[in-house]
PDB file of N, CA, C and O in Angstrom:
ATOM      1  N   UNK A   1       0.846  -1.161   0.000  1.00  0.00           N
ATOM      2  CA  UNK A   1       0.000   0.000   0.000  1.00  0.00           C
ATOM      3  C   UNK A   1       0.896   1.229   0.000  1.00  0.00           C
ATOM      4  O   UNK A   1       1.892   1.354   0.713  1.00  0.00           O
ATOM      5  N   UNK A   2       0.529   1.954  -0.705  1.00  0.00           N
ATOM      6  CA  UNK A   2       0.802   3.416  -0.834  1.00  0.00           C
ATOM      7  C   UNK A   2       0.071   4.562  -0.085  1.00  0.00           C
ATOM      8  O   UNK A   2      -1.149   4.683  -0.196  1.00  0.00           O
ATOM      9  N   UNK A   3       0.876   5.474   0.741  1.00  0.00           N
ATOM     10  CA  UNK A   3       0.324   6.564   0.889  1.00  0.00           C
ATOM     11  C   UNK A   3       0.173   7.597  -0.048  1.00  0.00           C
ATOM     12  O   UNK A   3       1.346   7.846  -0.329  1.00  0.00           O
ATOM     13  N   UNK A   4      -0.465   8.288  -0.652  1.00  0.00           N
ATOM     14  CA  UNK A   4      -0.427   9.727  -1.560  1.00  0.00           C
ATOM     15  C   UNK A   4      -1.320  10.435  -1.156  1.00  0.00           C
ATOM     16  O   UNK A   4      -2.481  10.116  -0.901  1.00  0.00           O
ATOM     17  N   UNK A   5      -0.609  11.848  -1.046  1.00  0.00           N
ATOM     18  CA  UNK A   5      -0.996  12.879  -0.349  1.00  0.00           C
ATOM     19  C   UNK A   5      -1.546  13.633  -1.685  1.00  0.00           C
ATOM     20  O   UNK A   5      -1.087  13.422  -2.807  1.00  0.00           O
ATOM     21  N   UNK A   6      -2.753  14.679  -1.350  1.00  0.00           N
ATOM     22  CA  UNK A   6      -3.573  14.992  -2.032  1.00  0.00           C
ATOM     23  C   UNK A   6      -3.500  16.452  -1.730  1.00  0.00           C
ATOM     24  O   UNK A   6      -3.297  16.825  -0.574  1.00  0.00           O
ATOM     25  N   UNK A   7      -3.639  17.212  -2.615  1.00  0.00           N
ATOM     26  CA  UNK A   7      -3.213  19.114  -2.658  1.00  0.00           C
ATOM     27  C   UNK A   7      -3.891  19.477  -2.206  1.00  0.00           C
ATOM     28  O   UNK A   7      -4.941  19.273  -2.816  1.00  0.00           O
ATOM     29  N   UNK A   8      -4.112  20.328  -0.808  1.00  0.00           N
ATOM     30  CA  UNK A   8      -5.000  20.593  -0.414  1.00  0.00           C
ATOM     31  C   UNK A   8      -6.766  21.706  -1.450  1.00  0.00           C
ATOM     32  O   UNK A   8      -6.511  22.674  -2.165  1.00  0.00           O
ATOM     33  N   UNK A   9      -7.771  21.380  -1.304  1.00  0.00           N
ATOM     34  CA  UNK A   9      -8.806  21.781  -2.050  1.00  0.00           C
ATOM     35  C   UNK A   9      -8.692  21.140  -3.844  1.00  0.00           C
ATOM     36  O   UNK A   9      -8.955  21.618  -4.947  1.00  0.00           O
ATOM     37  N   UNK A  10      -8.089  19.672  -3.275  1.00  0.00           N
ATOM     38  CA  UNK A  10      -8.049  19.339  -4.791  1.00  0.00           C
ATOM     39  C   UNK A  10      -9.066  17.690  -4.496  1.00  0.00           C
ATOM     40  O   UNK A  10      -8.940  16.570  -4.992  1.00  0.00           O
ATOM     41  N   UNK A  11      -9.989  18.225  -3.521  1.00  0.00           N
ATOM     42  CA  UNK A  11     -10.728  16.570  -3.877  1.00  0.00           C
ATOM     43  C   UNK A  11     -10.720  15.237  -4.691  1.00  0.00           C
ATOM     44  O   UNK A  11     -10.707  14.039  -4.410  1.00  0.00           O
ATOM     45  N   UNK A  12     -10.736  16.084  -5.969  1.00  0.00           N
ATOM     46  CA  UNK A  12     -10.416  15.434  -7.135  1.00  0.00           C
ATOM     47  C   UNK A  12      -9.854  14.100  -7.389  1.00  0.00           C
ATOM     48  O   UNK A  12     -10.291  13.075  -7.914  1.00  0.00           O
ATOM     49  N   UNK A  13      -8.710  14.455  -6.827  1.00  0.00           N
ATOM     50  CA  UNK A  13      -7.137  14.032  -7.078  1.00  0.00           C
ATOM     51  C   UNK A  13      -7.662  12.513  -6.322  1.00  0.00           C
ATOM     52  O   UNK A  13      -7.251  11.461  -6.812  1.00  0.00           O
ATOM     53  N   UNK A  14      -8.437  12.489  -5.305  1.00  0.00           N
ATOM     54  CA  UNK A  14      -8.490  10.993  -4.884  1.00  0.00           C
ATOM     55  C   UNK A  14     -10.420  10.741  -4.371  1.00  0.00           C
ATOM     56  O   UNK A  14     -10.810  10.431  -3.245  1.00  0.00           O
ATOM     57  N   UNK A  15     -11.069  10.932  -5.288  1.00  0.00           N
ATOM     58  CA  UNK A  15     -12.491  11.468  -5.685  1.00  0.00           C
ATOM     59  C   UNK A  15     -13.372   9.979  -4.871  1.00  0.00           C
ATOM     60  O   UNK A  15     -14.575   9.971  -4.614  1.00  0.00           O
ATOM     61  N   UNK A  16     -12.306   8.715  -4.562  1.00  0.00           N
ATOM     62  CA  UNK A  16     -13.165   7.590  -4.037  1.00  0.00           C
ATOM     63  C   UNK A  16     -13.171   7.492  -2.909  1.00  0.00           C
ATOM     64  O   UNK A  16     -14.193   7.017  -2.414  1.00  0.00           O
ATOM     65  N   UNK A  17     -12.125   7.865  -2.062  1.00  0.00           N
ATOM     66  CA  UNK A  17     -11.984   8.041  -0.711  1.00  0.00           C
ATOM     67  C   UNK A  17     -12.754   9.453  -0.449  1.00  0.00           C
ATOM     68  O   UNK A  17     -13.346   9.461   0.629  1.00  0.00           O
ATOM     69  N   UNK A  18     -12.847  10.440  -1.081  1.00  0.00           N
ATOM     70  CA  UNK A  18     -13.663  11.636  -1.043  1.00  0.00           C
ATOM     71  C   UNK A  18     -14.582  11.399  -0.848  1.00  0.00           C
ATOM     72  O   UNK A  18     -14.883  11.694   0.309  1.00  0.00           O
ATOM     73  N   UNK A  19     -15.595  10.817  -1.576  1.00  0.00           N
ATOM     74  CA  UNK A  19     -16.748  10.263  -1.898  1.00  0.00           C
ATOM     75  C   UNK A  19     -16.867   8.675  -0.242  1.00  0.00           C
ATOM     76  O   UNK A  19     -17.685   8.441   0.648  1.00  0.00           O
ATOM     77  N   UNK A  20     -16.276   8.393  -0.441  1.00  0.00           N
ATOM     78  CA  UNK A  20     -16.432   7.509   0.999  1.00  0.00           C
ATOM     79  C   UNK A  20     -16.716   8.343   2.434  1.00  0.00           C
ATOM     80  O   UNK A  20     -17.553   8.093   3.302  1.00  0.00           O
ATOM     81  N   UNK A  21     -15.751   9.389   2.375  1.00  0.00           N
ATOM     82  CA  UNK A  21     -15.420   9.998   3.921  1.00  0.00           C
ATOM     83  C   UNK A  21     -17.064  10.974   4.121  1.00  0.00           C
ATOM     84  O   UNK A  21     -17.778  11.180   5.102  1.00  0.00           O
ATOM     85  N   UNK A  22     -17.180  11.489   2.300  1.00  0.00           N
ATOM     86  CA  UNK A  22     -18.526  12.125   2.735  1.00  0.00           C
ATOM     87  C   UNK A  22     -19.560  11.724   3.120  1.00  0.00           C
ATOM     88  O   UNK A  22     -20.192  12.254   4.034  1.00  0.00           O
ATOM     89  N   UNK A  23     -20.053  10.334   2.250  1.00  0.00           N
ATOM     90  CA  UNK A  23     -21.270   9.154   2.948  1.00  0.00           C
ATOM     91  C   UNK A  23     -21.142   9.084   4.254  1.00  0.00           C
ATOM     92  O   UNK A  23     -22.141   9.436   4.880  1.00  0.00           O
ATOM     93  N   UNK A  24     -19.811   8.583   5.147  1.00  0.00           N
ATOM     94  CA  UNK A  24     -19.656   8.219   6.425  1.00  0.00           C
ATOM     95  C   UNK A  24     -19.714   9.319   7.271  1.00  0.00           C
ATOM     96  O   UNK A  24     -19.689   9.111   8.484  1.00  0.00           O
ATOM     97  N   UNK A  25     -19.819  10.955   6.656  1.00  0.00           N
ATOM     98  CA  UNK A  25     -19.895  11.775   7.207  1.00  0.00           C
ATOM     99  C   UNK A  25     -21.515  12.337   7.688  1.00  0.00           C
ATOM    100  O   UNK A  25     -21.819  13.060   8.636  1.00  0.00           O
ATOM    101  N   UNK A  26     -22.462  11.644   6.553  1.00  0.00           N
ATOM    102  CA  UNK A  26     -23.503  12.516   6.081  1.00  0.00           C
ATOM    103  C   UNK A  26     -24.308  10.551   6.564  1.00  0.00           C
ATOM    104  O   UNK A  26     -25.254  10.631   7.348  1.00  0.00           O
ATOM    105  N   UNK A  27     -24.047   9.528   6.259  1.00  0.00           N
ATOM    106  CA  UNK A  27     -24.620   8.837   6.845  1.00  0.00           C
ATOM    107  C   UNK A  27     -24.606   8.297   8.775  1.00  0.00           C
ATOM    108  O   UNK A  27     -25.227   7.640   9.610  1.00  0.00           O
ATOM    109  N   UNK A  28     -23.843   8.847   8.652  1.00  0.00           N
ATOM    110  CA  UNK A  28     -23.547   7.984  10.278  1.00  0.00           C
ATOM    111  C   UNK A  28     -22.724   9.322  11.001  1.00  0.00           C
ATOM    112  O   UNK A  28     -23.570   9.723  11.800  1.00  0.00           O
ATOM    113  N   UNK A  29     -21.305  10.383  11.166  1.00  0.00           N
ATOM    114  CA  UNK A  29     -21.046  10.934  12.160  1.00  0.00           C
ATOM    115  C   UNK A  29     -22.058  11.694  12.706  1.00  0.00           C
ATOM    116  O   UNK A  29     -22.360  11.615  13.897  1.00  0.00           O
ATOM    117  N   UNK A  30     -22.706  12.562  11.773  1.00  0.00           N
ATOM    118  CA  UNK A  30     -23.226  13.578  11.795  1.00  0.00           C
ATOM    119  C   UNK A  30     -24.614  13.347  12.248  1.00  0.00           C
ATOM    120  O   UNK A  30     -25.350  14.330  12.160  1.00  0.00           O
ATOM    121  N   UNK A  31     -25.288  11.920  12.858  1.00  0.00           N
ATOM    122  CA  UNK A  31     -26.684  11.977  12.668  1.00  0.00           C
ATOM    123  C   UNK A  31     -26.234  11.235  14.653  1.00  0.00           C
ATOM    124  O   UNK A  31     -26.972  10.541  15.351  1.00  0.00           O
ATOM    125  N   UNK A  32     -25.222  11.607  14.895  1.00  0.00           N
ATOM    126  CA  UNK A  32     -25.366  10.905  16.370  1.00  0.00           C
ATOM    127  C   UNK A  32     -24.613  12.317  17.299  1.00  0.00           C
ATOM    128  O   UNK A  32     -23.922  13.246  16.879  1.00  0.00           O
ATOM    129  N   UNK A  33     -25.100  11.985  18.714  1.00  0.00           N
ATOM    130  CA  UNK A  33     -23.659  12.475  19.382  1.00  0.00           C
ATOM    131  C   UNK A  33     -23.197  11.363  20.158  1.00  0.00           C
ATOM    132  O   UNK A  33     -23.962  10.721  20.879  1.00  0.00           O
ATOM    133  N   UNK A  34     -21.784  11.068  20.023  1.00  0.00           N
ATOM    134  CA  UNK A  34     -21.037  10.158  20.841  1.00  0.00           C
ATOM    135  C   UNK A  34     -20.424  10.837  22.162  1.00  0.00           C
ATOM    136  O   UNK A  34     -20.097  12.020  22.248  1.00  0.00           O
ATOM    137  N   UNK A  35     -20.341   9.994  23.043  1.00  0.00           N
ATOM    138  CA  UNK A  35     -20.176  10.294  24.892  1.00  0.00           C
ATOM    139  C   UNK A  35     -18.818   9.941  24.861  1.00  0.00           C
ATOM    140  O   UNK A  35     -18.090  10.568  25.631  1.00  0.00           O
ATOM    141  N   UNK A  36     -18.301   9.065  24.135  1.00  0.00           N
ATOM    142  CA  UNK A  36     -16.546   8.703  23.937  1.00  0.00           C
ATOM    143  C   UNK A  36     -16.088   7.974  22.872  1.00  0.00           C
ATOM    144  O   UNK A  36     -17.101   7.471  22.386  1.00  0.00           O
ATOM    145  N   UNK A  37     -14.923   7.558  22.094  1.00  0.00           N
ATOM    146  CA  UNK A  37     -14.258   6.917  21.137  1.00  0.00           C
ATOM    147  C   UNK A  37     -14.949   5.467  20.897  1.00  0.00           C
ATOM    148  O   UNK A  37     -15.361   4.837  19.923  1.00  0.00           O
ATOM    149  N   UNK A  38     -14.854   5.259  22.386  1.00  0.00           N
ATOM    150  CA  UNK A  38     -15.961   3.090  21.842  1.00  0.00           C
ATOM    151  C   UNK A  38     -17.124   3.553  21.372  1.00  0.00           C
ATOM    152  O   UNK A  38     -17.768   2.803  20.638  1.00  0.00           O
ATOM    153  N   UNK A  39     -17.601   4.761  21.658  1.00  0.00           N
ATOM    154  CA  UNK A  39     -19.325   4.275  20.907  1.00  0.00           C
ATOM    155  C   UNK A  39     -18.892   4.440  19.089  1.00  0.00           C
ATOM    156  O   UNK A  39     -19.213   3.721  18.143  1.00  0.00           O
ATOM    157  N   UNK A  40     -17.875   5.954  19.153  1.00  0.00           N
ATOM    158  CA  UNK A  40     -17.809   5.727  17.781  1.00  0.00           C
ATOM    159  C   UNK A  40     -17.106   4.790  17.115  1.00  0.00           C
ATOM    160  O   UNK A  40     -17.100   4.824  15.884  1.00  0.00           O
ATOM    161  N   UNK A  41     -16.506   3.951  17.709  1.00  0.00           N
ATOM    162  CA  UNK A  41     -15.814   2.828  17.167  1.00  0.00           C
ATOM    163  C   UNK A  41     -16.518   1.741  17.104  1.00  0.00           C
ATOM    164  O   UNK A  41     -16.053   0.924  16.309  1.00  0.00           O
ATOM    165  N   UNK A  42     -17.851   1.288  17.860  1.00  0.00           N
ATOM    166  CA  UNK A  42     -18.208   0.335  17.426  1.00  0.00           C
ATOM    167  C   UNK A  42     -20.087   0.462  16.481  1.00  0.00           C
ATOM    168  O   UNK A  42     -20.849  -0.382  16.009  1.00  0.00           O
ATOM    169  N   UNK A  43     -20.126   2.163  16.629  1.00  0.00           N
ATOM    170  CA  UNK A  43     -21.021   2.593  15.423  1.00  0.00           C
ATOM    171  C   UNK A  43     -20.577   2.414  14.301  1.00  0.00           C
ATOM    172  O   UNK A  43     -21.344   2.472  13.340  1.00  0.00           O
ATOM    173  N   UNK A  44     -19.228   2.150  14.134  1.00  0.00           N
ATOM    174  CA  UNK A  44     -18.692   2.495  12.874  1.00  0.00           C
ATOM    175  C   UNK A  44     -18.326   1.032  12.655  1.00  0.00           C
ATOM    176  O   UNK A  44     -19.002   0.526  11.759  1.00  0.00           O
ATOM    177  N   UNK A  45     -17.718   0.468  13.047  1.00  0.00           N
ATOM    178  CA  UNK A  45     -18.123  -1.117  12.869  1.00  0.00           C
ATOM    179  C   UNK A  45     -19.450  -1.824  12.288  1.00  0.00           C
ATOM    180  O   UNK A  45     -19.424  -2.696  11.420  1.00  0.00           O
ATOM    181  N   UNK A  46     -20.635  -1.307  12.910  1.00  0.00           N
ATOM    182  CA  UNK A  46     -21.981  -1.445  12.197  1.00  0.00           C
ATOM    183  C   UNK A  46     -22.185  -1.211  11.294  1.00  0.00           C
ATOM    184  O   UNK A  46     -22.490  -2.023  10.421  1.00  0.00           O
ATOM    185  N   UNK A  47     -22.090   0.067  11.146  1.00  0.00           N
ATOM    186  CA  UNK A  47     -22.022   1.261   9.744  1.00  0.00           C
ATOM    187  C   UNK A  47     -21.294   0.631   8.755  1.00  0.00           C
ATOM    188  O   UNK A  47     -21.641   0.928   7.612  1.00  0.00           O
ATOM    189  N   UNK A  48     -20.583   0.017   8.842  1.00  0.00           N
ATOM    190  CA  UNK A  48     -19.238  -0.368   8.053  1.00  0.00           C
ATOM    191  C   UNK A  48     -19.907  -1.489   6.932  1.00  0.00           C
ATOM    192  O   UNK A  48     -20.199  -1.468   5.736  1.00  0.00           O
ATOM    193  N   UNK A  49     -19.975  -2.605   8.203  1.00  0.00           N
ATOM    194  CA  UNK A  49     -21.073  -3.598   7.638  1.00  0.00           C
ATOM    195  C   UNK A  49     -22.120  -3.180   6.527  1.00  0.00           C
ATOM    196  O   UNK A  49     -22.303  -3.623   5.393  1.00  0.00           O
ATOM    197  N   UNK A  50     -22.575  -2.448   7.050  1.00  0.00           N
ATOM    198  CA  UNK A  50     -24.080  -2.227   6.625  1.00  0.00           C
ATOM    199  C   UNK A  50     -23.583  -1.277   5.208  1.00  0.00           C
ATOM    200  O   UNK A  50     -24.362  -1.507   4.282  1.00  0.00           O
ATOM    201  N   UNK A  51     -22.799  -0.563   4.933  1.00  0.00           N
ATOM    202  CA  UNK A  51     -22.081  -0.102   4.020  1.00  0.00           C
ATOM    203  C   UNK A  51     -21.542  -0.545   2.716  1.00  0.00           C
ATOM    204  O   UNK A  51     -21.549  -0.041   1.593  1.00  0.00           O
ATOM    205  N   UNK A  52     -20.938  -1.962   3.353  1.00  0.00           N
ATOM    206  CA  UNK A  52     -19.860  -2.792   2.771  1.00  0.00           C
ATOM    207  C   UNK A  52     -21.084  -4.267   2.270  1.00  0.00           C
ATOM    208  O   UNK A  52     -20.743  -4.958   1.309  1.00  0.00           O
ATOM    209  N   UNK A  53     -21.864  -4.458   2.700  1.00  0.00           N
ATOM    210  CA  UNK A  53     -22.673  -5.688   2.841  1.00  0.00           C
ATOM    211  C   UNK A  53     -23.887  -5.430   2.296  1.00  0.00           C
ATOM    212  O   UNK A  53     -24.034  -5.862   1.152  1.00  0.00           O
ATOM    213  N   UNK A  54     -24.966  -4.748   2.868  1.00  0.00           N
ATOM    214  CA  UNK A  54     -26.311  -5.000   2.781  1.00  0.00           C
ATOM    215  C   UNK A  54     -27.033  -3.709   2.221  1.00  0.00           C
ATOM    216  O   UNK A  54     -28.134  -3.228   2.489  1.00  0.00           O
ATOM    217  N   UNK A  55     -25.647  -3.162   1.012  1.00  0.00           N
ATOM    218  CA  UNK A  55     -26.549  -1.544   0.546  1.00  0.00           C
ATOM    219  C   UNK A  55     -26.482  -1.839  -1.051  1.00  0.00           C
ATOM    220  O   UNK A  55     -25.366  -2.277  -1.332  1.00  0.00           O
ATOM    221  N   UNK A  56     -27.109  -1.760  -1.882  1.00  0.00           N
ATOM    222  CA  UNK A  56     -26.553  -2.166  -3.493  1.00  0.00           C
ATOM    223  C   UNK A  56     -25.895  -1.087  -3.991  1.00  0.00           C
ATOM    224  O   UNK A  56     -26.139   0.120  -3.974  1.00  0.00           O
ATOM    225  N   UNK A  57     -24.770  -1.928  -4.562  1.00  0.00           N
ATOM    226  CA  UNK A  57     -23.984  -1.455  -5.359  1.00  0.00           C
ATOM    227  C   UNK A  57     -23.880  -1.169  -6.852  1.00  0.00           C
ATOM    228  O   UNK A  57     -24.162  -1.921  -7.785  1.00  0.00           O
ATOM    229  N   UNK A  58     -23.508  -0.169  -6.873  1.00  0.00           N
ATOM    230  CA  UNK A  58     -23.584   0.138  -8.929  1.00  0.00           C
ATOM    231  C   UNK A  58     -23.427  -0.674  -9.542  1.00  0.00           C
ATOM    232  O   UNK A  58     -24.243  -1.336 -10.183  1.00  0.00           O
ATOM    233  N   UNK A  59     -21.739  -0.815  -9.399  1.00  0.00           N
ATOM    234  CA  UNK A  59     -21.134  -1.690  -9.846  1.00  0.00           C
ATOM    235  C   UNK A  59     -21.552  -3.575 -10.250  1.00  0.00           C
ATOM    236  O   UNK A  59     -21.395  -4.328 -11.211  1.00  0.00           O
ATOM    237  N   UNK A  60     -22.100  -3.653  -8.956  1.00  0.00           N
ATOM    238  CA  UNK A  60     -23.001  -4.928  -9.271  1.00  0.00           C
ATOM    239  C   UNK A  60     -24.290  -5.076  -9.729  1.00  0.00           C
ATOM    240  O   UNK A  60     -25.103  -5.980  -9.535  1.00  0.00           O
ATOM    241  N   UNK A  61     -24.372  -3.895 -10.467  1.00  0.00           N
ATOM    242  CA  UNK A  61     -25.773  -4.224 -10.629  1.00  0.00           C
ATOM    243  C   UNK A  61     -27.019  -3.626 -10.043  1.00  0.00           C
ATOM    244  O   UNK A  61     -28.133  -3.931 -10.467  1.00  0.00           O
ATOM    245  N   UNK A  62     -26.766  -2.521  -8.773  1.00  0.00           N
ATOM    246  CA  UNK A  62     -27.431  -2.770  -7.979  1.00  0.00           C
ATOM    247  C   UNK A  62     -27.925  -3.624  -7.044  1.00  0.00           C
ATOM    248  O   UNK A  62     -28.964  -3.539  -6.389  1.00  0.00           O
ATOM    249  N   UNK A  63     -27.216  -4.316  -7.046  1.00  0.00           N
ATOM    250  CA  UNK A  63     -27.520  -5.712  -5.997  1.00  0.00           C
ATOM    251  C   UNK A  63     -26.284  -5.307  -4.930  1.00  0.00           C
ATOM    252  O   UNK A  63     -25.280  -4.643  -5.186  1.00  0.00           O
ATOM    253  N   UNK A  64     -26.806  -6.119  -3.232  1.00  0.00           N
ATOM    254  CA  UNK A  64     -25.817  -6.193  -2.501  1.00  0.00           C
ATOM    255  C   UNK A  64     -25.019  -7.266  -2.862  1.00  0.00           C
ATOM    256  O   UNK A  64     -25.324  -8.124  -3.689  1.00  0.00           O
ATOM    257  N   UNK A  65     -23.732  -7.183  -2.065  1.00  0.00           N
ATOM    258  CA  UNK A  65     -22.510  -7.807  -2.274  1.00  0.00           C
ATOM    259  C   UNK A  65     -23.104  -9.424  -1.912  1.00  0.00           C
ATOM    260  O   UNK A  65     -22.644 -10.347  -2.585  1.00  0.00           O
ATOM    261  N   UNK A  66     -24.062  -9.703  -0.908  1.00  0.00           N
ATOM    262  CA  UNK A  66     -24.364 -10.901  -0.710  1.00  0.00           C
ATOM    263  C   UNK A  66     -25.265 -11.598  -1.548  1.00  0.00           C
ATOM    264  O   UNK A  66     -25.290 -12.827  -1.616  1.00  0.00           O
ATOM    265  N   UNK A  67     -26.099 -10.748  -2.270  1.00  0.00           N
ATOM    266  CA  UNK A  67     -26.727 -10.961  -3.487  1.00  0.00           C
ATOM    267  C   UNK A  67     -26.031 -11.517  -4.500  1.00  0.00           C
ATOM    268  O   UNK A  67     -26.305 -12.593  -5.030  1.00  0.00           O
ATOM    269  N   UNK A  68     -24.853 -10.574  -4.865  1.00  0.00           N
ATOM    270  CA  UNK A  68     -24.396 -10.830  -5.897  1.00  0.00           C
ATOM    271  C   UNK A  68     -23.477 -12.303  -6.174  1.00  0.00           C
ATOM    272  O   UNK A  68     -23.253 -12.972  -7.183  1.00  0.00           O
ATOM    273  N   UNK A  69     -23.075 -12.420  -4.689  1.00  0.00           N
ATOM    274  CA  UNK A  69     -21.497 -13.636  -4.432  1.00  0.00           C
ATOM    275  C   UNK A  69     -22.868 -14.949  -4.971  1.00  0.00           C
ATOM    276  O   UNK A  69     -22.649 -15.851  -5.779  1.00  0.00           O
ATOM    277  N   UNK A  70     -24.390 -14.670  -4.174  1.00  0.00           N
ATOM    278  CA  UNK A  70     -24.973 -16.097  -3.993  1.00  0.00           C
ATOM    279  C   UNK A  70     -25.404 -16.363  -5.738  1.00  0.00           C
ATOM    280  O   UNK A  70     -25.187 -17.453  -6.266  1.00  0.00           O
ATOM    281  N   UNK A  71     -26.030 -15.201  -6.493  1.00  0.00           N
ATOM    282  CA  UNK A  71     -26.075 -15.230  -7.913  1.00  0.00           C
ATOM    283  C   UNK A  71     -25.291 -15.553  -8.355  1.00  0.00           C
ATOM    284  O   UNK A  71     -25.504 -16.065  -9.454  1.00  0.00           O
ATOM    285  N   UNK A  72     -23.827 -15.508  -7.867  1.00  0.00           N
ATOM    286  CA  UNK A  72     -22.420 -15.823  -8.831  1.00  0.00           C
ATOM    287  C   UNK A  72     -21.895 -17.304  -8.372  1.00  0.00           C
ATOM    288  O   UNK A  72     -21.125 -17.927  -9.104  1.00  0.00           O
ATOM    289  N   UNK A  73     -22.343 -17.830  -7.143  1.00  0.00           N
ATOM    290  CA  UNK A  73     -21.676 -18.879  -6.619  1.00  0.00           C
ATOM    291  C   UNK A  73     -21.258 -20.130  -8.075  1.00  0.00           C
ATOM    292  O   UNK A  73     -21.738 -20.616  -9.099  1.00  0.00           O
ATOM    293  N   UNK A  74     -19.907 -20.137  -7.120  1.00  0.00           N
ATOM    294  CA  UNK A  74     -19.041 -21.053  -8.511  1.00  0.00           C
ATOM    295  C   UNK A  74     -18.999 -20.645  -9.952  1.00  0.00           C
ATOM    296  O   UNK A  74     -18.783 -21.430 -10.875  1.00  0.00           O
ATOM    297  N   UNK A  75     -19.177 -19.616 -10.054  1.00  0.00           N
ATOM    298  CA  UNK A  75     -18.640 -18.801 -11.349  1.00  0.00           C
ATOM    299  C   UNK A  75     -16.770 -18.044 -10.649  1.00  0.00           C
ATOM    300  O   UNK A  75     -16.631 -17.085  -9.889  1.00  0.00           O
ATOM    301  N   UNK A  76     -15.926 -18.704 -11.119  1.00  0.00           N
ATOM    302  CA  UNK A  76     -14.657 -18.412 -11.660  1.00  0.00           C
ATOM    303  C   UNK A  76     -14.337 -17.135 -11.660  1.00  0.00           C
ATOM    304  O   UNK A  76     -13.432 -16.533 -11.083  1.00  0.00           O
ATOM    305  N   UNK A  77     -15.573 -16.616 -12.705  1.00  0.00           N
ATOM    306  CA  UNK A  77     -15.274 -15.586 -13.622  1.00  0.00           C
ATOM    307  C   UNK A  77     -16.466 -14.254 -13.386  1.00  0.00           C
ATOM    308  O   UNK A  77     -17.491 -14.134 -14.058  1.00  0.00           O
ATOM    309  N   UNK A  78     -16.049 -13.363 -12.313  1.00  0.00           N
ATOM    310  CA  UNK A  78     -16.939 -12.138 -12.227  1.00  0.00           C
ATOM    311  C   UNK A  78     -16.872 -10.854 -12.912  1.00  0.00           C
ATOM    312  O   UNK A  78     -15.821 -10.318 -13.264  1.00  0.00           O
ATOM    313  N   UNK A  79     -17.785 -10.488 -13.047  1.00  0.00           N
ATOM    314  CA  UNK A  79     -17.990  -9.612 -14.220  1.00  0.00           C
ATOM    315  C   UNK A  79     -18.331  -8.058 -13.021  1.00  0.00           C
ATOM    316  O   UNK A  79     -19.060  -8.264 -12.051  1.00  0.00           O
ATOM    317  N   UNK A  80     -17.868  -6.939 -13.193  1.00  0.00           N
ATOM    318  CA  UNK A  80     -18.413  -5.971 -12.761  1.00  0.00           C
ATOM    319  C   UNK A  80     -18.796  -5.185 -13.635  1.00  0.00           C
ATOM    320  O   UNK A  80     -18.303  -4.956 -14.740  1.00  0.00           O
ATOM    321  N   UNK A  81     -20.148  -4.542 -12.887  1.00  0.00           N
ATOM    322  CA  UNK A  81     -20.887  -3.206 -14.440  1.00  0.00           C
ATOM    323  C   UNK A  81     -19.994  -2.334 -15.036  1.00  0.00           C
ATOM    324  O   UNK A  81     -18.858  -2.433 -14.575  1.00  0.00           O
ATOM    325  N   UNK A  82     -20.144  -1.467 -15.959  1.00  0.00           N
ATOM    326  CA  UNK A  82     -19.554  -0.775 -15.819  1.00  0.00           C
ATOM    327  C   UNK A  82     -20.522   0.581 -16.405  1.00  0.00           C
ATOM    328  O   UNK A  82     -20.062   1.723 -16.382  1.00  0.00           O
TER     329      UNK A  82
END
């Protein structure tokens, strides 16, 4: 893994992590107040899940990731949208 640093007011430059930090900003920091670091650490554990797992994705189709693995089971060969 690589670190690369990004110019400041140049979003752009790394537009997927941009686009990540704002969802997690606009879905989940911003809609709680936390009392200390474990709550936000294990909100964000949930969040994460629920993010990563059980939301559809473009790329697939619109389908979640668990959707898609059980539609694909024993196919080799996965195809993403484009």
């Amino acid at each position: 893994m690589t670190i690369r640093y990004i110019q400041p007011g140049q979003p752009n430059q790394n537009a997927y992590v941009e686009r990540f930090n704002r969802t997690y900003r606009e879905e989940f920091l911003s809609l709680y107040l936390f009392r200390n670091l474990s709550e936000v650490r294990e909100g964000t554990h949930d969040w994460r899940i629920g993010y990563n797992e059980r939301r559809p994705h473009d790329a697939l189709g619109d389908l979640t990731p668990c959707e898609y693995r059980q539609n694909n089971a024993g196919n080799s060969t996965l195809k993403l949208s484009t």
